[in-house]
TORTI-773325 format. One record per residue (C-alpha): y, z negated, x; residue in one letter; residue number from 1. Coordinates in Angstrom, 1 decimal, decimal comma. Layout:
        v        w        u   rest    nr
        Y        Z        X      a   NUM
...
***
This chain:
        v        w        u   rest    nr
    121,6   -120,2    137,0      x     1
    117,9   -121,9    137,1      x     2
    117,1   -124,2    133,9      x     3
    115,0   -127,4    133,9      x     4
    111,4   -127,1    132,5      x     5
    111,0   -129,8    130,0      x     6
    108,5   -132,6    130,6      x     7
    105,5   -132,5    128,5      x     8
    104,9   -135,3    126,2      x     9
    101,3   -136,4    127,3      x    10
     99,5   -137,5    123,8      x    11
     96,2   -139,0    123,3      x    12
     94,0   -138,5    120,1      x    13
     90,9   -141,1    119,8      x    14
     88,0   -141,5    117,5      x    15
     84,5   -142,6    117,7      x    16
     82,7   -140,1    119,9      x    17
     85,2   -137,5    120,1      x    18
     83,4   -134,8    118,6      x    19
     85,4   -134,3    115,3      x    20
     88,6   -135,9    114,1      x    21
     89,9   -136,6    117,3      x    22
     89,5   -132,9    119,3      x    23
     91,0   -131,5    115,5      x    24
     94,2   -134,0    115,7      x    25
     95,2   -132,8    119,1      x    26
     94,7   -129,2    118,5      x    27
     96,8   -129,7    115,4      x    28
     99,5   -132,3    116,7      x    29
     99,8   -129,8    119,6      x    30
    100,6   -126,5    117,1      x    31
    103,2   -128,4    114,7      x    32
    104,9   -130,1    117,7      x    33
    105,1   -127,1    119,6      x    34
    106,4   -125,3    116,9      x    35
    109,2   -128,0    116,9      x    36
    109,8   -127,3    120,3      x    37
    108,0   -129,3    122,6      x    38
    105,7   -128,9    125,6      x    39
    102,9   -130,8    124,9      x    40
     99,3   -132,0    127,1      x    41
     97,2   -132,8    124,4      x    42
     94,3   -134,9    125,3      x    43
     91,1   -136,5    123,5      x    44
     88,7   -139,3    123,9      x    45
     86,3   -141,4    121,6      x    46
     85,4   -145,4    121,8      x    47
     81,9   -143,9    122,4      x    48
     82,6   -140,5    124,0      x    49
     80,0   -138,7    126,0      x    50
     80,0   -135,1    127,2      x    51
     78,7   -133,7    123,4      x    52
     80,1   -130,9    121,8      x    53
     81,6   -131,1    118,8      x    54
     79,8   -131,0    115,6      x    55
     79,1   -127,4    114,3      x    56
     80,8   -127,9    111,0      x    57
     83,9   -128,9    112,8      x    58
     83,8   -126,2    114,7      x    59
     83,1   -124,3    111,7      x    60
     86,1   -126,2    109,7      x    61
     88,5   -126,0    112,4      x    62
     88,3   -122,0    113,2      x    63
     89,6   -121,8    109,2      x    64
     93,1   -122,9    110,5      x    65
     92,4   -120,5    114,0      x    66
     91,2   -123,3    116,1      x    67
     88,6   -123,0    118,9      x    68
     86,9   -125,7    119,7      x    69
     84,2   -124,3    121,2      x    70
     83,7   -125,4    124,4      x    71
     84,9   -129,1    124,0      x    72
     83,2   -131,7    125,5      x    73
     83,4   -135,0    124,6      x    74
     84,5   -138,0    127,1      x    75
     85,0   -141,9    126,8      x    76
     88,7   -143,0    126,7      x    77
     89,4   -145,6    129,3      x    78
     92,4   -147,5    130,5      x    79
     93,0   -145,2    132,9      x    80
     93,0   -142,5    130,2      x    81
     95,1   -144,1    127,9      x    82
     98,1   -144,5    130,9      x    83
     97,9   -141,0    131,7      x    84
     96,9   -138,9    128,9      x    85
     98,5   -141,2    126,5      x    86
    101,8   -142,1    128,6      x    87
    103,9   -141,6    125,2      x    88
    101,4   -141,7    122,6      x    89
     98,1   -143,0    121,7      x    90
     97,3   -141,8    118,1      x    91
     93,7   -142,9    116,7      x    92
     91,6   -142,1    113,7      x    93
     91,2   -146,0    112,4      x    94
     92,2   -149,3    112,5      x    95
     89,1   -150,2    115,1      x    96
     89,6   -147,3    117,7      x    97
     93,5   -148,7    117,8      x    98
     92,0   -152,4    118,1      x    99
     89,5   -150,9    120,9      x   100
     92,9   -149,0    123,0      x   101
     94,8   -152,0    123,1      x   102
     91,7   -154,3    124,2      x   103
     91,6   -151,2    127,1      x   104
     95,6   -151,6    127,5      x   105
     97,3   -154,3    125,9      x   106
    100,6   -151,9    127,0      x   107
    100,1   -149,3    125,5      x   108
    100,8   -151,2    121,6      x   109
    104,0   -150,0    121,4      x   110
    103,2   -146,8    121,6      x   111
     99,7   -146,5    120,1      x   112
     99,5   -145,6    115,9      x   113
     96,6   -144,8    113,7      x   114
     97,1   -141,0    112,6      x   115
     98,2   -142,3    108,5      x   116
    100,3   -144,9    110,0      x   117
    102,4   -142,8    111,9      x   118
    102,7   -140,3    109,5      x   119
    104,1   -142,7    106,7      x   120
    106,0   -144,8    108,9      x   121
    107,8   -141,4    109,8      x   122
    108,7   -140,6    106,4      x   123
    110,9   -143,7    106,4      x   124
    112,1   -143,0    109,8      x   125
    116,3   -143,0    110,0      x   126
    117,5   -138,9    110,7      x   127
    119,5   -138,3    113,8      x   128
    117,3   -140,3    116,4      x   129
    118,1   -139,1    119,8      x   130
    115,2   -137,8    121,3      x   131
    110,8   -138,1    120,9      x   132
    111,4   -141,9    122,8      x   133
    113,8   -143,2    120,1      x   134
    111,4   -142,2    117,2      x   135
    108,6   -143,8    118,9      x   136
    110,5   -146,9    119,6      x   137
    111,9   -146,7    115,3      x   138
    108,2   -145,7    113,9      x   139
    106,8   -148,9    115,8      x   140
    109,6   -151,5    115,0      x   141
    108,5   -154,5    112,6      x   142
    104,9   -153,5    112,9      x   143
    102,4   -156,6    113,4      x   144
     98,9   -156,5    115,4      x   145
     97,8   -158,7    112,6      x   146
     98,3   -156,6    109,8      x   147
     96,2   -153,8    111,5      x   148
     93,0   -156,3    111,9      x   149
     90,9   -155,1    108,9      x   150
     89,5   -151,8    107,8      x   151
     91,9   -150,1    105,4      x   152
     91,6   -146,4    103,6      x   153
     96,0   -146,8    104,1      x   154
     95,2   -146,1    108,0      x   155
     91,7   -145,1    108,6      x   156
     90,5   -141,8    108,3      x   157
     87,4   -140,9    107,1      x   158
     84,7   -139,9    110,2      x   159
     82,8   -136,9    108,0      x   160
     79,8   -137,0    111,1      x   161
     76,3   -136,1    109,7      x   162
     78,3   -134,8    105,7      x   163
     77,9   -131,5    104,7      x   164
     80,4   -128,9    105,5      x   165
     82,9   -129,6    103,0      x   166
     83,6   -133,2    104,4      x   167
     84,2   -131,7    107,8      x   168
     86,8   -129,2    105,9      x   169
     88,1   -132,2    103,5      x   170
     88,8   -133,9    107,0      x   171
     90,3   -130,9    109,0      x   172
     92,9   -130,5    105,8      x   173
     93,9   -134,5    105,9      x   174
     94,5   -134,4    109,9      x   175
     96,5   -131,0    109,5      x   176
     98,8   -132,5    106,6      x   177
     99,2   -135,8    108,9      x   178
     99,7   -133,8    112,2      x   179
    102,7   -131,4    110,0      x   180
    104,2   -134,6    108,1      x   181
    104,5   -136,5    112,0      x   182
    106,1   -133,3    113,4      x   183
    108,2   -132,4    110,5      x   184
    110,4   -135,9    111,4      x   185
    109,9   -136,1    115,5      x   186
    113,4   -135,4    116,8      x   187
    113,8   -131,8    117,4      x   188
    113,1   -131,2    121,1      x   189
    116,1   -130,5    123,5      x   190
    116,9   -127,5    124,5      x   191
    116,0   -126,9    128,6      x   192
    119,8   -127,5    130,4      x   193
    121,1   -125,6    132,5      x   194
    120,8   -126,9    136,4      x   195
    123,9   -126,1    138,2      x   196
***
């Protein structure tokens, strides 16, 4: 009796340069959803990525909660990008980086979120969804490109790039709460069938 592997979700994390909140909400995403049973190819990009590695008090900040980031280089997120690494979601730091995805790929709206926004439309989120495709479709349901056209502290996180330490810690404590409070409410992940 041989068992089918279960498809990875393919998510995509973008912020500005893709040297802080981004690489730290995939490495986090990736840990809580995995831990909810999912395979999961985590990917990162930034509206202005470009082969940097990340800032030391990320790195720094992120190895409190055992994360390596060491080694991460930055990259720009394309349209190409977002169809592949982001086939079933696209979550971004702000307001602008989700207006700058869906200038990339108009598409990919219904399944790109800023990282608050998913989290508290999850909360409200009905239990007993069938699968990860069914809360995606629920979490974006009644949502409006217009209300999503302004900056807004309710969905954009704060970038702490050139802050002292404790802003990169402040920041790596939000995205982990956001990245658990997500994962909590995604549909547990099915269990690999048997192939007969």
């Amino acid at each position: 009796m041989t068992t089918t592997a279960q498809v990875p979700l393919r998510i995509l994390t973008v912020c500005t340069a893709n040297l802080c909140r981004s690489p730290v909400a995939a490495e986090l995403l990736a840990r809580h959803l995995r831990a909810r049973g999912y395979q999961v190819a985590m990917a990162s990009a930034g509206t202005h990525g470009g082969e940097s590695e990340v800032h030391a008090h990320t790195v720094r900040a992120a190895s409190d909660l055992e994360i390596d980031l060491i080694g991460h280089a930055s990259r720009l997120v394309t349209s190409q990008l977002v169809a592949t690494d982001g086939a079933d979601l696209v979550i971004t730091m702000t307001r602008q980086h989700l207006r700058h995805v869906i200038g990339l790929a108009p598409d990919a709206w219904p399944r790109t979120f800023t990282l608050k926004e998913l989290a508290r439309r999850s909360v409200d989120l009905p239990f007993g969804l069938a699968d990860f495709a069914a809360w995606r479709a629920a979490a974006a349901d009644g949502r409006r490109a217009a209300d999503l056209m302004s900056a807004s502290p309710l969905d954009d996180l704060d970038d702490p790039y050139g802050g002292p330490i404790g802003d990169h810690r402040t920041m790596v404590a939000e995205v982990d709460i956001l990245c658990r409070q997500i994962a909590q409410f995604v549909p547990a992940a099915p269990e690999a069938s048997p192939n007969t």
